[in-house]
Steps between C-alpha positions, in 0.01 A plus 500: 500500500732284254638822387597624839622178594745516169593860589610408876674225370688695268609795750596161732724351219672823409541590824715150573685581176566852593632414865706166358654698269634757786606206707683361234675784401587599830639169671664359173703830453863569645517838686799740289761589685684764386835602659701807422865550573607815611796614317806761680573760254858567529638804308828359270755767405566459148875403427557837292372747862750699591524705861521864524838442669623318198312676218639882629755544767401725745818701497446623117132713607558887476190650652150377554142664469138434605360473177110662438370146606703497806729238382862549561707536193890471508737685228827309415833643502644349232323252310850326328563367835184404675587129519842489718434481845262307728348660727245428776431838695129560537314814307513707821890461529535591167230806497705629778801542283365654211324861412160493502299676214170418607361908490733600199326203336145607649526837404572430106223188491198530325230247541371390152241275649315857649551687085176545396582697155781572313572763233878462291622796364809565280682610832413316718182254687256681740346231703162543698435287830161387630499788797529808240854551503731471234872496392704606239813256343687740278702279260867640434 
């Protein structure tokens, strides 16, 4: 009986000890608050940016062409003088003006992203696509 007595009373004891040490812990304790600020992102243009209007006047494109990505590509007329005027006409002003070369372009470009083999000869490149087909660059 002693021993059960001892046993109870030590289950009892660590039992306080257990549930003291919660208490404590848990009332002597400050609660962290953690605050976040929520920061704007606003986009700076470096000093050296230049504007299309500024970098190439309008007035000095030749001709234009959709290139094989569908991105617009503009030829100058004279390089030697692409920085004299200012201009601020949008692309569709100017694209009216000017020849477009869009299917001569088309017609000549190959896409090297769909060359699956390639064979260089002395006179020339024969290049083979993904679908089968093929086509001949005779060097001059």
């Amino acid at each position: 009986m002693k021993k059960i007595t001892k046993t109870i009373l030590k289950i009892a004891v660590i039992g306080t000890m257990l549930a003291s040490a919660y208490l404590l812990g848990t009332t002597r304790t400050e609660t962290v608050i953690e605050t976040q600020k929520v920061i704007e992102m606003v986009e700076v243009i470096p000093d050296g940016y230049i504007g299309l209007n500024e970098a190439i006047p309008l007035e000095d494109v030749a001709c234009w062409f959709m290139d094989g990505y569908d991105y617009p590509c503009f030829e100058l007329k004279d390089v030697a003088t692409q920085y004299n005027a200012d201009n601020t006409r949008s692309y569709a002003d100017i694209l009216e003006t000017l020849p477009d070369h869009t299917a001569e372009f088309q017609e000549n470009f190959i896409d090297m992203r769909m060359v699956d083999d390639f064979v260089a000869t002395e006179n020339g490149l024969h290049l083979y696509f993904e679908d089968g087909t093929g086509h001949y660059i005779e060097i001059d």
